[in-house]
N, CA, C and O of each residue as an XYZ file, in Angstrom:
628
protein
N     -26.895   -101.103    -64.421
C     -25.609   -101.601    -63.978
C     -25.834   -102.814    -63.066
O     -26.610   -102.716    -62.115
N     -25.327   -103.695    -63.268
C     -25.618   -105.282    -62.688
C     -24.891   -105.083    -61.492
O     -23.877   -104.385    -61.508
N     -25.271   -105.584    -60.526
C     -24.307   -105.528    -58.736
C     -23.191   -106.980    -59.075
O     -23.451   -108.139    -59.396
N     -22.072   -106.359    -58.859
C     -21.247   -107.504    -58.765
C     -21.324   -108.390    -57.468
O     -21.842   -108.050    -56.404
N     -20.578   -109.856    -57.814
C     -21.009   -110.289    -56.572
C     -19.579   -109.820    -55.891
O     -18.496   -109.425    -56.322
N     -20.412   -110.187    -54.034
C     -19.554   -109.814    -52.940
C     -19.537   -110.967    -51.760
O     -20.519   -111.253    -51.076
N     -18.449   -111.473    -51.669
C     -17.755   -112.704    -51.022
C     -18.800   -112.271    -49.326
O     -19.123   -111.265    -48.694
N     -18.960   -113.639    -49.246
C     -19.462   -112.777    -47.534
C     -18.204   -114.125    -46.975
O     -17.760   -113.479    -46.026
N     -17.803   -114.787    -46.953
C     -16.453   -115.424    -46.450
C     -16.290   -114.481    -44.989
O     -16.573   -115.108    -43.968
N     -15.958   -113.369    -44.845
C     -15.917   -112.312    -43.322
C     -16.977   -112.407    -42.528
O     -16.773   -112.135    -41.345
N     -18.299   -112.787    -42.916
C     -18.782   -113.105    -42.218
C     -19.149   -114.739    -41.401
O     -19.890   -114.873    -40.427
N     -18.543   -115.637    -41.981
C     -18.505   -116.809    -41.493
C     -17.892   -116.927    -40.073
O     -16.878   -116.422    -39.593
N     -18.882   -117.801    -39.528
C     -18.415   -118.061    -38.096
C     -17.678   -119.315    -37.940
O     -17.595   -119.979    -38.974
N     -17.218   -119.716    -37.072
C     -16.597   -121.104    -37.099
C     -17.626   -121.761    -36.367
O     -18.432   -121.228    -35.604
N     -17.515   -123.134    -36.706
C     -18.888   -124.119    -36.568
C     -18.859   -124.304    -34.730
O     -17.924   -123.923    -34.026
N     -19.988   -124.906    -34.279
C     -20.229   -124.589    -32.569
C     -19.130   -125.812    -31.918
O     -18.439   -125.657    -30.911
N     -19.189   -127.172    -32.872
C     -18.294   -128.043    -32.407
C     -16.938   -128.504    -32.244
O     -16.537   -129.438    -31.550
N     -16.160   -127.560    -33.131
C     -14.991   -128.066    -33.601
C     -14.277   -126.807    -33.885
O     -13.061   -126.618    -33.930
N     -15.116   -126.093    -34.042
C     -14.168   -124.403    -34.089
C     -13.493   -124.324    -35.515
O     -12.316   -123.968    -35.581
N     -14.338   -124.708    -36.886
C     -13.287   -124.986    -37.590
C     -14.114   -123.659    -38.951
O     -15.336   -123.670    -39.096
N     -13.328   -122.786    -39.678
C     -14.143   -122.422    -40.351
C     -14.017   -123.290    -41.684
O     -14.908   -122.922    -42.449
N     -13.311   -124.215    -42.199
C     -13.142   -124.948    -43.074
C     -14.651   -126.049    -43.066
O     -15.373   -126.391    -44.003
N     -14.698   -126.309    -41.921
C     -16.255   -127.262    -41.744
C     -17.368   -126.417    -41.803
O     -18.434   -126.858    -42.232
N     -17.231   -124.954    -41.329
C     -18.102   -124.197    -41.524
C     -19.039   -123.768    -42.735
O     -20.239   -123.510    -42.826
N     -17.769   -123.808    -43.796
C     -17.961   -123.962    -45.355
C     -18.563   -124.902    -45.778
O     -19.530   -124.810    -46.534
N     -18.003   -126.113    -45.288
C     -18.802   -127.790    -45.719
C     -20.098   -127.969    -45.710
O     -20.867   -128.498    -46.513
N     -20.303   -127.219    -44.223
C     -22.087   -127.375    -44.086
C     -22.455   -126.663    -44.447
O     -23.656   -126.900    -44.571
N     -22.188   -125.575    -44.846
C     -22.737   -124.266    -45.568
C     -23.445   -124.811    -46.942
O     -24.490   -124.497    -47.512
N     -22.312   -125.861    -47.249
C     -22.431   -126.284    -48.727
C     -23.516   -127.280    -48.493
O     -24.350   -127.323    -49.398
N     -23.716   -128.160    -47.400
C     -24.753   -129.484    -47.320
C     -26.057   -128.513    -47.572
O     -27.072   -128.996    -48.071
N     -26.000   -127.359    -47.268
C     -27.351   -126.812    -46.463
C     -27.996   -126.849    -47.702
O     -27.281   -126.701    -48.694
N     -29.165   -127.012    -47.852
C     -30.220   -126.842    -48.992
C     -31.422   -125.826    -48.323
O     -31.488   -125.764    -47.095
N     -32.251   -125.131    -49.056
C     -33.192   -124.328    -49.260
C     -33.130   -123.313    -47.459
O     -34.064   -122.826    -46.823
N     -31.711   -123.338    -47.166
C     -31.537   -122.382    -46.084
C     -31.797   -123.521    -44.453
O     -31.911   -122.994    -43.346
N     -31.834   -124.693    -44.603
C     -32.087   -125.330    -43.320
C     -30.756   -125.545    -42.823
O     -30.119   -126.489    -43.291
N     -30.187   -124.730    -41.847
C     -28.686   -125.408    -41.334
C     -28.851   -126.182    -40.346
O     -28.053   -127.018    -39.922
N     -29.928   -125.915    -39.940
C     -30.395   -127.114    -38.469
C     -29.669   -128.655    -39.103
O     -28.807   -129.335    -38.546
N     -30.345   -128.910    -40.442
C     -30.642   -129.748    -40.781
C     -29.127   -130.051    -41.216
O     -28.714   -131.092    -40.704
N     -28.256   -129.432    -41.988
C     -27.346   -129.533    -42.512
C     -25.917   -130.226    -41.159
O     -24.984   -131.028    -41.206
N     -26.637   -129.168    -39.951
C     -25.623   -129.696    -38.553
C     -25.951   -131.080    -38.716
O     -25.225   -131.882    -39.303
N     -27.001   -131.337    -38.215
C     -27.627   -132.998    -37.903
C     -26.859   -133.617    -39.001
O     -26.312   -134.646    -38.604
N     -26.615   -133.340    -40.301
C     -26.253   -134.238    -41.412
C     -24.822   -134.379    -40.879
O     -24.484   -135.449    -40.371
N     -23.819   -133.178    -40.984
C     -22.632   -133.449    -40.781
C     -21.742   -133.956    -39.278
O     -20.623   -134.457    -39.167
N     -22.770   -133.586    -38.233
C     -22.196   -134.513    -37.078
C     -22.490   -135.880    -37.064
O     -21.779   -136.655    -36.426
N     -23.637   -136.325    -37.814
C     -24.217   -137.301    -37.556
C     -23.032   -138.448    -38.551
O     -22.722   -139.581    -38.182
N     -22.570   -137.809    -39.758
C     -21.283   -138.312    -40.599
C     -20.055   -138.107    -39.556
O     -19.201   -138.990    -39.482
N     -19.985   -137.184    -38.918
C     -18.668   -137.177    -37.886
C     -18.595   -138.692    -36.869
O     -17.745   -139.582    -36.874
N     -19.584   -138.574    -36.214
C     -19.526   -139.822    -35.299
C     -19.711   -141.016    -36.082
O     -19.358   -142.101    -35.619
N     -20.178   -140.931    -37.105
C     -20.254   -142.674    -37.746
C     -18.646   -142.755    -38.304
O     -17.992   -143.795    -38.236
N     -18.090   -141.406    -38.900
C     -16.321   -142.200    -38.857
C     -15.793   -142.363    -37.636
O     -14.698   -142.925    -37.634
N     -16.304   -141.992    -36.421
C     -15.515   -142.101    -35.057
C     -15.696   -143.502    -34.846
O     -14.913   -144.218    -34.222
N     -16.960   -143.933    -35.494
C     -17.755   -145.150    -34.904
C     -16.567   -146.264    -35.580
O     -15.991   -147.178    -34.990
N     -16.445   -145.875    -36.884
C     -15.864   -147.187    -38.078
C     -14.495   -146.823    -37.649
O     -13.786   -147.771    -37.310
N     -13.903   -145.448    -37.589
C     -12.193   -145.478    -37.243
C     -12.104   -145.149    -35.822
O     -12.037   -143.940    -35.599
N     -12.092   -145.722    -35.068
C     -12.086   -145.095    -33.728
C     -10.407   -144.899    -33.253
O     -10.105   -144.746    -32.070
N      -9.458   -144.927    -34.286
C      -8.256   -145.049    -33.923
C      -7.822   -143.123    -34.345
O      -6.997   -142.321    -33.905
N      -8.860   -143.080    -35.357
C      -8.719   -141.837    -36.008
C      -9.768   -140.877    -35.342
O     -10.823   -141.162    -34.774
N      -9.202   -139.709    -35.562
C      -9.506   -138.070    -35.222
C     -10.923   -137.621    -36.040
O     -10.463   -137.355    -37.150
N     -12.225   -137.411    -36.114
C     -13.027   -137.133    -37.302
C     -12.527   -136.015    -37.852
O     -12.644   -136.098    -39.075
N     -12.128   -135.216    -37.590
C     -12.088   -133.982    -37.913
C     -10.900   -133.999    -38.775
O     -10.743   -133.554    -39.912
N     -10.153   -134.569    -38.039
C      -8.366   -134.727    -39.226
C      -8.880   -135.687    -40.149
O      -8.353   -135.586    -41.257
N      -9.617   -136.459    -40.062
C     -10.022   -137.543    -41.565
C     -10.853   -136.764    -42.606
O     -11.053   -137.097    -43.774
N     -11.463   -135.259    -41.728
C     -12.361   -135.060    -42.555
C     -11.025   -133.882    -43.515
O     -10.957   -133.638    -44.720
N     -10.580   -133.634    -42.935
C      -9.522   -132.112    -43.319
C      -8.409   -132.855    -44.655
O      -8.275   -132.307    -45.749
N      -7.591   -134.372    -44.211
C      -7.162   -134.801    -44.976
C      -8.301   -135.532    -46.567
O      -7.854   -135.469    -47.712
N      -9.471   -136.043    -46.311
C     -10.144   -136.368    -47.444
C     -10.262   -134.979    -48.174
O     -10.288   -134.975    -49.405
N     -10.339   -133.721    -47.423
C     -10.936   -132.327    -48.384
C      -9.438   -131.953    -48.959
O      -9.321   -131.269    -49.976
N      -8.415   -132.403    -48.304
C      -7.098   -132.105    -49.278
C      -6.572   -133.284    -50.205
O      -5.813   -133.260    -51.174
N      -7.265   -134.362    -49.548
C      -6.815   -135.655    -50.929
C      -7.678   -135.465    -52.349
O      -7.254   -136.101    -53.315
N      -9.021   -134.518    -52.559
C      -9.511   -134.285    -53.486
C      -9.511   -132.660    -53.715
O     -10.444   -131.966    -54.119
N      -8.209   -132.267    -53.342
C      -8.369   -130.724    -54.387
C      -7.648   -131.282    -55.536
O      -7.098   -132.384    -55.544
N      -7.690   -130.419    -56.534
C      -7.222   -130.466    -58.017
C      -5.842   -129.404    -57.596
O      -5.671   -128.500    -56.778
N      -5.162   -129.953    -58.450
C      -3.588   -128.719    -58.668
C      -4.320   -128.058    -60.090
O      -4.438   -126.851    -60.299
N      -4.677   -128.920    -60.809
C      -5.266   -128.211    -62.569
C      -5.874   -128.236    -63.013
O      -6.462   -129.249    -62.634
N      -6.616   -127.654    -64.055
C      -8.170   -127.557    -64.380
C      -7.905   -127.253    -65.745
O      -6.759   -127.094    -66.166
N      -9.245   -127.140    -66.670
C      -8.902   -126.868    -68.070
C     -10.066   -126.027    -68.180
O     -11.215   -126.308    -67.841
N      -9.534   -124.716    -68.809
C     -10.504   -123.577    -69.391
C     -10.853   -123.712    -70.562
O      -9.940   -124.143    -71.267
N     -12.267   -123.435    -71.343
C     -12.286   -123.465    -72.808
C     -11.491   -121.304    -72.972
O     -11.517   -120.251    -72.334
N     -11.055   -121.750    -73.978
C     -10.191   -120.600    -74.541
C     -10.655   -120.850    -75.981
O     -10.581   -121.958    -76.511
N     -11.172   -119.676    -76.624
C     -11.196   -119.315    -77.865
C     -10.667   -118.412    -78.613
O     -10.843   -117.204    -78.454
N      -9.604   -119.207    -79.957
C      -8.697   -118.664    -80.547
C      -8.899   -119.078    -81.800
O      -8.990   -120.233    -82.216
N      -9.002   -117.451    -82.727
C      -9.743   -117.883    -83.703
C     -11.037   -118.439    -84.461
O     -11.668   -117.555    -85.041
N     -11.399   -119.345    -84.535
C     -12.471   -119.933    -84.675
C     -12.910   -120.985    -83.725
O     -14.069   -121.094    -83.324
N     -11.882   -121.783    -83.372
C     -10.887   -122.861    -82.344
C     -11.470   -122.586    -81.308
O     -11.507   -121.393    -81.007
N     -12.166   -123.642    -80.348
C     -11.950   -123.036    -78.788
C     -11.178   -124.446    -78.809
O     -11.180   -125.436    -79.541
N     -10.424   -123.983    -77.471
C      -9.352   -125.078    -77.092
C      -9.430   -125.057    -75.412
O      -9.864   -124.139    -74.717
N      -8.946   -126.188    -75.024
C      -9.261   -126.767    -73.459
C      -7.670   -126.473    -72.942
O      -6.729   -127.262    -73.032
N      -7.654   -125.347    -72.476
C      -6.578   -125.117    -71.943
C      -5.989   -125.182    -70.600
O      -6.291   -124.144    -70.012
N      -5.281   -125.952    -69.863
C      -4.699   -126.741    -68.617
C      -4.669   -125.518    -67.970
O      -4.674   -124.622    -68.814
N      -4.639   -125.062    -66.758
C      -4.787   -123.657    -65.769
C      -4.373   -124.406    -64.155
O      -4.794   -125.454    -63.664
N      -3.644   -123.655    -63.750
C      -3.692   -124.374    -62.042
C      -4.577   -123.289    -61.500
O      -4.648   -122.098    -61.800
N      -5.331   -124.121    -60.492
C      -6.224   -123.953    -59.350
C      -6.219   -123.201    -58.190
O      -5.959   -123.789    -57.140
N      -6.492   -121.834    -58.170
C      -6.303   -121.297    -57.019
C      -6.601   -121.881    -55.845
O      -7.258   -122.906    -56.031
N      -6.352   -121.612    -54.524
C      -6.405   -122.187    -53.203
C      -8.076   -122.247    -52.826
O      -8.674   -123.251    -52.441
N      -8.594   -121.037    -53.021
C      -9.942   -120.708    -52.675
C     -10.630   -121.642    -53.993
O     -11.752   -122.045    -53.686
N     -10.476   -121.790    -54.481
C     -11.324   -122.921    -55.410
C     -11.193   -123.934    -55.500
O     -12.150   -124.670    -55.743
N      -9.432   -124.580    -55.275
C      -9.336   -125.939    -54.529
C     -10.141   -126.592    -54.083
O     -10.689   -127.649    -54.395
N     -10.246   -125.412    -52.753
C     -11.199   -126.329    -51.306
C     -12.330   -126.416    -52.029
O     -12.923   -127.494    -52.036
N     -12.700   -125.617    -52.564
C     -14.650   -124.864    -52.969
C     -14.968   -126.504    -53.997
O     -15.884   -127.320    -53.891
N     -14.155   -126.479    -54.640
C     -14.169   -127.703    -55.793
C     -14.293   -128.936    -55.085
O     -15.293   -129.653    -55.110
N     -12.842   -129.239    -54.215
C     -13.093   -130.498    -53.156
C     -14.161   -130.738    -52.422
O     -14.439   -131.934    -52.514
N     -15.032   -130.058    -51.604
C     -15.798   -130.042    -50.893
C     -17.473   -130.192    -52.412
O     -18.555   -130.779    -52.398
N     -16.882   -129.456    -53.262
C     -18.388   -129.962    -54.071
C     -18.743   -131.096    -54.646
O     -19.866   -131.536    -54.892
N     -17.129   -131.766    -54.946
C     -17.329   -132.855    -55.530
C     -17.190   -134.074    -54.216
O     -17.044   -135.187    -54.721
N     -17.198   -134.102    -53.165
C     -17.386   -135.321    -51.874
C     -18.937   -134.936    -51.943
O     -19.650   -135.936    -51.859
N     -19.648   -133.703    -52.077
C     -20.820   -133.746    -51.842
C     -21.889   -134.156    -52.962
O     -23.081   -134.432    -53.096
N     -20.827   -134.033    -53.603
C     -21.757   -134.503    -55.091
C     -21.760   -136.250    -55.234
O     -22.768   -136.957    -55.212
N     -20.427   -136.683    -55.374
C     -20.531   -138.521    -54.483
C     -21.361   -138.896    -53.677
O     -22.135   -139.823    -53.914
N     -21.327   -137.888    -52.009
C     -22.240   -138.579    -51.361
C     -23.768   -138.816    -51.759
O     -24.388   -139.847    -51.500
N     -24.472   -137.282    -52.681
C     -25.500   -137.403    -52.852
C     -25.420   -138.268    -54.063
O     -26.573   -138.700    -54.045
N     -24.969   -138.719    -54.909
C     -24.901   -139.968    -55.678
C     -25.781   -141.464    -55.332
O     -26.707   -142.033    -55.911
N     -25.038   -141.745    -54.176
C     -25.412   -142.866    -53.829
C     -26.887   -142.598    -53.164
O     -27.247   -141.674    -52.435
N     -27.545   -143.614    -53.615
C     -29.123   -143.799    -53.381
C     -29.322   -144.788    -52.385
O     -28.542   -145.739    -52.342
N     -30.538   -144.669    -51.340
C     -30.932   -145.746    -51.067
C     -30.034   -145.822    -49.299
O     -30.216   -146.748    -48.508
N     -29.416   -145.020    -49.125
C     -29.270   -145.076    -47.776
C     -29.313   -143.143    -47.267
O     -29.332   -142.120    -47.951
N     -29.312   -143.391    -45.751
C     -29.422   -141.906    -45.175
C     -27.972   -141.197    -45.954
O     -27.120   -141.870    -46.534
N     -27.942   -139.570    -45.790
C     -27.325   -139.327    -46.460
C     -25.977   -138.415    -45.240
O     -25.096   -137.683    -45.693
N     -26.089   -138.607    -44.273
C     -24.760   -138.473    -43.279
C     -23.938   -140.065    -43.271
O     -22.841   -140.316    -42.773
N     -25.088   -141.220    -44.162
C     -24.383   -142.700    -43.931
C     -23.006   -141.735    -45.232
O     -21.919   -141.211    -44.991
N     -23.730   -141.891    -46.430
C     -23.404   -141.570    -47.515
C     -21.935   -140.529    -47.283
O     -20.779   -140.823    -47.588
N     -22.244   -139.745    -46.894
C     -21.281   -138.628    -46.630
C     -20.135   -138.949    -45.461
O     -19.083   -138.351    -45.233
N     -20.688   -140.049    -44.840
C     -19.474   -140.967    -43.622
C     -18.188   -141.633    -44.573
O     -16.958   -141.592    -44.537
N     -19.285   -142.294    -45.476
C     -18.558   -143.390    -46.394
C     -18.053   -142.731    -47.225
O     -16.943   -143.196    -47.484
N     -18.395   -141.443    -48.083
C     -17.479   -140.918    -48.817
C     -16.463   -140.271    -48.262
O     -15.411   -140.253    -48.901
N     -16.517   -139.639    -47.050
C     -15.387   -139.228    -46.508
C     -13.969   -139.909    -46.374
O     -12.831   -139.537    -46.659
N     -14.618   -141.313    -45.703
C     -14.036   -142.408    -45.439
C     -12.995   -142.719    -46.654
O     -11.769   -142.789    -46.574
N     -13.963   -142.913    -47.996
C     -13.109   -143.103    -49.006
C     -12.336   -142.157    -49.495
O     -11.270   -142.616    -49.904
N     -12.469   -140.833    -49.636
C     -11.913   -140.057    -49.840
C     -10.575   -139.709    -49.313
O      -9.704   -139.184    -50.007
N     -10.396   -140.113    -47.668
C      -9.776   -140.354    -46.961
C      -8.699   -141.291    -47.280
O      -7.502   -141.003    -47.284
N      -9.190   -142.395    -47.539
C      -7.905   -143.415    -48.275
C      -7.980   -143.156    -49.823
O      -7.854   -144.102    -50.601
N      -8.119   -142.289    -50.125
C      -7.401   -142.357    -51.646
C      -8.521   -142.795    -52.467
O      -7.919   -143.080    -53.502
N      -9.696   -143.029    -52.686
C     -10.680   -143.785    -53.226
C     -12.020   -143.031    -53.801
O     -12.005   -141.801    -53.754
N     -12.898   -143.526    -54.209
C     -14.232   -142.845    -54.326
C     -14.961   -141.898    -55.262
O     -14.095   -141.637    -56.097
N     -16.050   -141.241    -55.596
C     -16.278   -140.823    -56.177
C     -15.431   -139.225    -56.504
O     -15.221   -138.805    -57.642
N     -15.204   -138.813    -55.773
C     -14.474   -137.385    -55.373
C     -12.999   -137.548    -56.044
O     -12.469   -136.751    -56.818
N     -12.480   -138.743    -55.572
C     -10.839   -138.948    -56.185
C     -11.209   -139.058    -57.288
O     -10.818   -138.039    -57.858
N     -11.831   -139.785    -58.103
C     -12.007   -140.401    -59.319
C     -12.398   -138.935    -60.137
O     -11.680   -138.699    -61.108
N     -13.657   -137.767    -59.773
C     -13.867   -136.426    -60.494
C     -12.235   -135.899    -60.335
O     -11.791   -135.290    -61.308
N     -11.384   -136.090    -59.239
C     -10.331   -135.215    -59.251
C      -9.492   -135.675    -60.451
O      -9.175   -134.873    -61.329
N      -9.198   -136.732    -60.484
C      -8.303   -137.973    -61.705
C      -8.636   -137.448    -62.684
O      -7.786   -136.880    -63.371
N      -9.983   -137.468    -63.064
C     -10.657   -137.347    -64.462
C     -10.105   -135.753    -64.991
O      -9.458   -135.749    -66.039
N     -10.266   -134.862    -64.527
C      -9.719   -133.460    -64.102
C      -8.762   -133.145    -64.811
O      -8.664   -132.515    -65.864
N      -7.487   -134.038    -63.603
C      -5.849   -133.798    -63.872
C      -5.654   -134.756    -65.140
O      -4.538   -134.713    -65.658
N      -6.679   -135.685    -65.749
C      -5.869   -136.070    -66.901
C      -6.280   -135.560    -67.990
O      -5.580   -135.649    -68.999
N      -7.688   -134.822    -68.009
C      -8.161   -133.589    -69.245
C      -7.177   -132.688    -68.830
O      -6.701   -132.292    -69.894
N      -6.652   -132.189    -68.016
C      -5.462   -131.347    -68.004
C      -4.151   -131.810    -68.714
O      -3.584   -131.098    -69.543
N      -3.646   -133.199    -68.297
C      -2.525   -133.617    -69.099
C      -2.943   -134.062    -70.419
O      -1.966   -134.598    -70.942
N      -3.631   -134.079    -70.952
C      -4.011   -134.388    -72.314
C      -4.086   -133.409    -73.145
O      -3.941   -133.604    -74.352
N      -4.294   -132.359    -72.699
C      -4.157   -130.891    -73.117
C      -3.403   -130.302    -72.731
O      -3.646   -129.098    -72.651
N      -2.211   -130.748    -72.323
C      -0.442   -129.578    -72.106
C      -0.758   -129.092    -73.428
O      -1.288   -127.981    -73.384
N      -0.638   -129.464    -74.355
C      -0.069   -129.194    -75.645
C      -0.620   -127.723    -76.112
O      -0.057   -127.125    -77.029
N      -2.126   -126.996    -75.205
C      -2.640   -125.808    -75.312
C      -1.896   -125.099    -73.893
O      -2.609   -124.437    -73.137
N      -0.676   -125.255    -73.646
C      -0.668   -125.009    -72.258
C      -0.452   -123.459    -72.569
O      -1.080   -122.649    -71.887
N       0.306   -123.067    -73.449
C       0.701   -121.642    -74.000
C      -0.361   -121.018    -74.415
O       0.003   -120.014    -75.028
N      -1.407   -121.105    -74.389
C      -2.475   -120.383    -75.182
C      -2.910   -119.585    -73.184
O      -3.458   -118.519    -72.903
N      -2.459   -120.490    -72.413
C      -2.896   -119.977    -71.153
C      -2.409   -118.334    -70.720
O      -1.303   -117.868    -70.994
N      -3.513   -117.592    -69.981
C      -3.170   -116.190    -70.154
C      -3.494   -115.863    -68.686
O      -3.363   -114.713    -68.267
């Protein structure tokens, strides 16, 4: 009998700087092979370089609005009917929203080559923030394989 998985989400703490468990998640997500030391250093070190470039703006509210300017409302499931699989349009639960937003700013930042990667993750925020960037552009791409496929919207279950 295979162990299903089990959310540890209850055990998350909120991060030491900002009290936020939404950032808590973020770095959770930067962290690679278990270093969070490393993952802090990455994401404060992106906090103060937007304080540095917007100093008119809040880091923390630039960072909260870029993670809600790239959730998805819709997504497309393969569904197989018949012989047929078909790409069927689905809206996005809340908990996968964020989970999605936050993978795809991190997947942009690590994109770009050739500079530190809290620069990377400043600047994608940044863009993300105004409407822009690699993260908006995975979200776009998304919602229009979703509208291109209404036409399976009924096959949705």
């Amino acid at each position: 009998m295979a162990k299903r998985f089990r959310s540890t989400e209850r055990f998350l703490q909120p991060d030491p700087r900002f009290g936020n468990i939404v950032v808590s998640k973020f770095i959770n997500s930067i962290m690679r092979r278990g270093k969070k030391s490393i993952a802090y250093d990455i994401f404060y070190s992106a906090m103060d370089e937007i304080k540095a470039k917007l100093p008119d703006k809040d880091p923390l509210e630039v960072f909260n609005e870029a993670v809600n300017n790239c959730k998805p409302r819709l997504e497309v499931r393969s569904r197989r009917v018949g012989g047929a699989t078909y790409q069927v349009p689905v809206e996005v639960n809340k908990k996968r929203q964020l989970s999605l937003a936050m993978r795809w700013i991190l997947q942009a930042a690590r994109a770009k080559k050739g500079k530190p990667m809290d620069r990377c993750l400043s600047e994608e925020l940044i863009a993300a923030f105004n409407k822009e960037g690699g993260a908006i552009k995975t979200r776009e791409d998304t919602h229009k394989m979703a509208e291109a496929n209404k036409a399976f919207a009924h096959l949705a279950w």
